[in-house]
C-alpha positions as CSV (number, residue, x, y, z in Angstrom):
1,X,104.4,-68.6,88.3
2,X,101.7,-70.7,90.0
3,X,101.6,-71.1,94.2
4,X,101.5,-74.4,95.4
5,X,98.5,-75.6,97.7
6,X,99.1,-76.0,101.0
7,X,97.4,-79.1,101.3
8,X,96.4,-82.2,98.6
9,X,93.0,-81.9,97.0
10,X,90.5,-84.9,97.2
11,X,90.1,-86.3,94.2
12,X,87.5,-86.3,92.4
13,X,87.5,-90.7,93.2
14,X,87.0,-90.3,96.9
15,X,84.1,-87.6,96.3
16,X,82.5,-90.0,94.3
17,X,82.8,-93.1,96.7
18,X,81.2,-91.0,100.1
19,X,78.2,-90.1,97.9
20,X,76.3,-93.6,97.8
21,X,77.0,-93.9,101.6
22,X,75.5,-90.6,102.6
23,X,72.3,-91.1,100.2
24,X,71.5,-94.6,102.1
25,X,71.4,-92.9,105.1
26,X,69.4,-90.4,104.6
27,X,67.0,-92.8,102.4
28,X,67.3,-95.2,106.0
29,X,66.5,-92.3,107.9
30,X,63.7,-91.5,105.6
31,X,61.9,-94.9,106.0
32,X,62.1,-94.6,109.9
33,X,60.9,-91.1,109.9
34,X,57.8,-92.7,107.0
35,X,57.4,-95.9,109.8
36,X,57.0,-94.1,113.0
37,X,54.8,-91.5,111.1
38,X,52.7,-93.9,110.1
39,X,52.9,-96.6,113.0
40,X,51.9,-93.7,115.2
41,X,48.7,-92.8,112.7
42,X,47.7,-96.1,113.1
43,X,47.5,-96.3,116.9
44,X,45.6,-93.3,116.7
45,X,42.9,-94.6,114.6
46,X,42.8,-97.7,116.2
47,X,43.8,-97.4,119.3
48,X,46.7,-98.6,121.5
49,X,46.2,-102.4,122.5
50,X,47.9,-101.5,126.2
51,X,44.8,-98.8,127.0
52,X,42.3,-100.9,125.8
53,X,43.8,-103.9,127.6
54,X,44.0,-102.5,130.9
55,X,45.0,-98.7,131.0
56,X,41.9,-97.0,130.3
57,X,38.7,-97.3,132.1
58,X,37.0,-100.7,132.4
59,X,33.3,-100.2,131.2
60,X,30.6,-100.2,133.7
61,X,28.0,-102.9,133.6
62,X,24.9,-101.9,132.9
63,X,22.5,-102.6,136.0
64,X,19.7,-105.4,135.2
65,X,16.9,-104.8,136.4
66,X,15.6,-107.4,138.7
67,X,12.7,-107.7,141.5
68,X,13.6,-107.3,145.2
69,X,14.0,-110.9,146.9
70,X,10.9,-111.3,148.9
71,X,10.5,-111.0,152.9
72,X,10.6,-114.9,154.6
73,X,7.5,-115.6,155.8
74,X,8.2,-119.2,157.9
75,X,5.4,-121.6,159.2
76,X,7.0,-122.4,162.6
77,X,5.2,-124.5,165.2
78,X,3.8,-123.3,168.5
79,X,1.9,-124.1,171.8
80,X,-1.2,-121.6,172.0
81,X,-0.8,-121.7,175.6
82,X,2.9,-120.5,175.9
83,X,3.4,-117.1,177.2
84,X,-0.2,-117.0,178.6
85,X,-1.1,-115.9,182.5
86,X,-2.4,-118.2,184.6
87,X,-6.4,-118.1,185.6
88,X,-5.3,-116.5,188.9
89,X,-3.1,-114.1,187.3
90,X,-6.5,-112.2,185.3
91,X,-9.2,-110.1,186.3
92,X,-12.5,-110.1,184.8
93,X,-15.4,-108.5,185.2
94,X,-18.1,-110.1,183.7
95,X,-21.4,-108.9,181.9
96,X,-24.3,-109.6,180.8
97,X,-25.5,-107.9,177.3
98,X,-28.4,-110.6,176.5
99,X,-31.8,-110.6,178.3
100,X,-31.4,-113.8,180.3
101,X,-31.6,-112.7,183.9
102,X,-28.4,-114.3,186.3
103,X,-26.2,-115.2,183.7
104,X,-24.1,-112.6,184.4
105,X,-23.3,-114.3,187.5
106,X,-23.7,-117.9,186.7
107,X,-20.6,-117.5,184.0
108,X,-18.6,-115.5,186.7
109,X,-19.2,-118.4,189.6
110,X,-18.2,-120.9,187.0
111,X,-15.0,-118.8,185.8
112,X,-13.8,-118.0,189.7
113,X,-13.7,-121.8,190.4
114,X,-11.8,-122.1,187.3
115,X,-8.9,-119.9,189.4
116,X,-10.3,-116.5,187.6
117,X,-10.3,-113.1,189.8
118,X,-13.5,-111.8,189.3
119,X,-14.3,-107.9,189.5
120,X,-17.7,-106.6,189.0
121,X,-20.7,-108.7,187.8
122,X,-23.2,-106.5,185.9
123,X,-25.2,-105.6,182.6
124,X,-22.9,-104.8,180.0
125,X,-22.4,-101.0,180.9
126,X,-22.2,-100.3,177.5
127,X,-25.6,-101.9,176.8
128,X,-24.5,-102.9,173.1
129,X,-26.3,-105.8,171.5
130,X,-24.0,-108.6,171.0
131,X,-25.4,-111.3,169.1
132,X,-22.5,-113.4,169.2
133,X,-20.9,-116.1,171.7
134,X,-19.2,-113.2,173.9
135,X,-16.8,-110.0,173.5
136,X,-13.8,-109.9,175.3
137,X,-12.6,-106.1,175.9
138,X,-9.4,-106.0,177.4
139,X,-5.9,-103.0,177.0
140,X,-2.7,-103.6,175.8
141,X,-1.6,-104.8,179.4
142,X,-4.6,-107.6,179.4
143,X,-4.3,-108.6,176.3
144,X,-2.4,-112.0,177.3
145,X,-5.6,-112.5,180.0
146,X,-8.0,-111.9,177.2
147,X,-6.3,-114.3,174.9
148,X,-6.3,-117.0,178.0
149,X,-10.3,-115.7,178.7
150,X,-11.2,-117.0,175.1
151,X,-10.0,-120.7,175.2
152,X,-12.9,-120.7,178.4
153,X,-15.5,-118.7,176.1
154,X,-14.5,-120.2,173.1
155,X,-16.1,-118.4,169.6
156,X,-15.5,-115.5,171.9
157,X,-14.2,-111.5,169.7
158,X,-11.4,-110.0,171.6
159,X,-11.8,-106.2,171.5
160,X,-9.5,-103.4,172.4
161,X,-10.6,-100.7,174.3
162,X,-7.7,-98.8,175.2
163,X,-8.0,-99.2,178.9
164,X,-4.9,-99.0,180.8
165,X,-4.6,-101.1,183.5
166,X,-4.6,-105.1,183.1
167,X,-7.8,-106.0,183.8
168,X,-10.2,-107.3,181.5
169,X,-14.1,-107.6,180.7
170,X,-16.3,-110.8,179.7
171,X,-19.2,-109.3,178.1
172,X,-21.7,-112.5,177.5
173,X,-23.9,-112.4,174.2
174,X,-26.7,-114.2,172.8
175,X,-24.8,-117.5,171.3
176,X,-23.5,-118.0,174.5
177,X,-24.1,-121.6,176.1
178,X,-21.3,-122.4,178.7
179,X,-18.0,-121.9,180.0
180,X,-15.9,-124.9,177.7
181,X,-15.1,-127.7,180.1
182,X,-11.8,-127.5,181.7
183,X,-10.5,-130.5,180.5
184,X,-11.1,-129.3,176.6
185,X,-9.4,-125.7,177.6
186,X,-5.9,-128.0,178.6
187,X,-5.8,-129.4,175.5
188,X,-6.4,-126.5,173.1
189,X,-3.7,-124.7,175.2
190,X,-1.4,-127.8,174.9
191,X,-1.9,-128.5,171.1
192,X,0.0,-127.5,169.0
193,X,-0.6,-125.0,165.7
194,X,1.2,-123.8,162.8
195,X,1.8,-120.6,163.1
196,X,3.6,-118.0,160.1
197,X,6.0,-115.5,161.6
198,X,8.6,-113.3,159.6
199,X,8.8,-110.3,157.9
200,X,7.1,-111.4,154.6
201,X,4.3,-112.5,156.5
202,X,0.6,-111.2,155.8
203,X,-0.8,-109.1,158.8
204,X,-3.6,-110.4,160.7
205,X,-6.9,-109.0,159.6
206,X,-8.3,-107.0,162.5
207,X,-11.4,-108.3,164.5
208,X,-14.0,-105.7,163.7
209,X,-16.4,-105.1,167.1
210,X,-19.5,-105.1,166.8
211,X,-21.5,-101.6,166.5
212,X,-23.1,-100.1,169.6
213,X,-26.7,-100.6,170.2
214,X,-28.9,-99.3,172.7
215,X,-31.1,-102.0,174.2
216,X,-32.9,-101.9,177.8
217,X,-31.2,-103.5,180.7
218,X,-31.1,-106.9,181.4
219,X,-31.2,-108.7,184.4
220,X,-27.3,-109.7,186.0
């Protein structure tokens, strides 16, 4: 005698029916597993379009190698005399390195009418032999009073000699003829030159002086 199920079977119908259902999905599932495999080989090989569009690191220009701009060196226009002392503001002593007796202190008389303080009047104490109009020896405090001295003895050499106070000394040499005429010293201070001034600017070559030479004394 045969026991009756407790429940009805599914037929063998409705088994066949879920089948094609449950093989498209996993055959869908498949493909999207196959695609995202594959989509994310493909970034990997090529790259992903966001990084290279902004999200990774922007390259760094290589730098060209160009010269340095050059320092300004501008021609600007100036009055020789501006910034000079007055005559009465400088004190000379004057010299006389050449063998003509008294000119020592015919140049001096000349220069203290011209307002110049004079100091001693002598041979040139360094008794050096200077072939040349003059030589204008002067400190870094009587440099301005040496630069005014040489519109008077124009063709004049300004040296340095370290000294320290303001004073200067007008050493007269062999090419020397006169003091220049006052009216010819206003209008060299007054005219005006082109001068360069700026950084890129060439230095001024420096005014050798002339080597010292022993020679015998000559008269004042």
């Amino acid at each position: 005698m045969s026991v009756p199920s407790n429940g009805p079977r599914p037929s063998n119908r409705h088994r066949r029916q879920q089948s094609p259902v449950v093989a498209i999905v996993l055959v869908v599932i498949g493909m999207v597993i196959l695609f995202g495999a594959g989509f994310g080989l493909s970034r990997i090989i090529q790259g992903s379009p966001d990084s290279d569009a902004g999200g990774g690191s922007t390259p760094t220009a290589s730098p060209t190698n160009t010269s340095p701009e050059p320092a300004p060196c501008v021609t600007v226009t100036v009055t020789p005399g501006a910034g000079l002392p007055s005559a009465a503001q400088v004190t000379s002593n004057v010299y006389n390195a050449t063998d003509r007796a008294g000119l020592a202190a015919l140049t001096a008389e000349e220069l203290q009418v011209r307002g110049f303080l004079i100091g001693t009047i002598d041979n040139d104490p360094l008794a050096k032999t200077i072939t040349g109009v003059a030589e204008i020896r002067h400190g870094p405090s009587g440099e301005q009073g040496a630069r005014l001295m040489a519109f008077y003895i124009p063709g004049a050499e300004l040296v340095d000699d370290g000294r320290t106070d303001a004073t200067i000394d007008t050493v007269i040499g062999a090419a020397f003829t006169a003091v220049a005429p006052q009216s010819e010293v206003d209008a060299a201070l007054a005219a005006p030159s082109p001068s360069p001034s700026g950084p890129g600017c060439s230095p001024s070559p420096t005014v050798p002086s002339a080597d010292p030479a022993a020679t015998s004394p000559a008269a004042s």
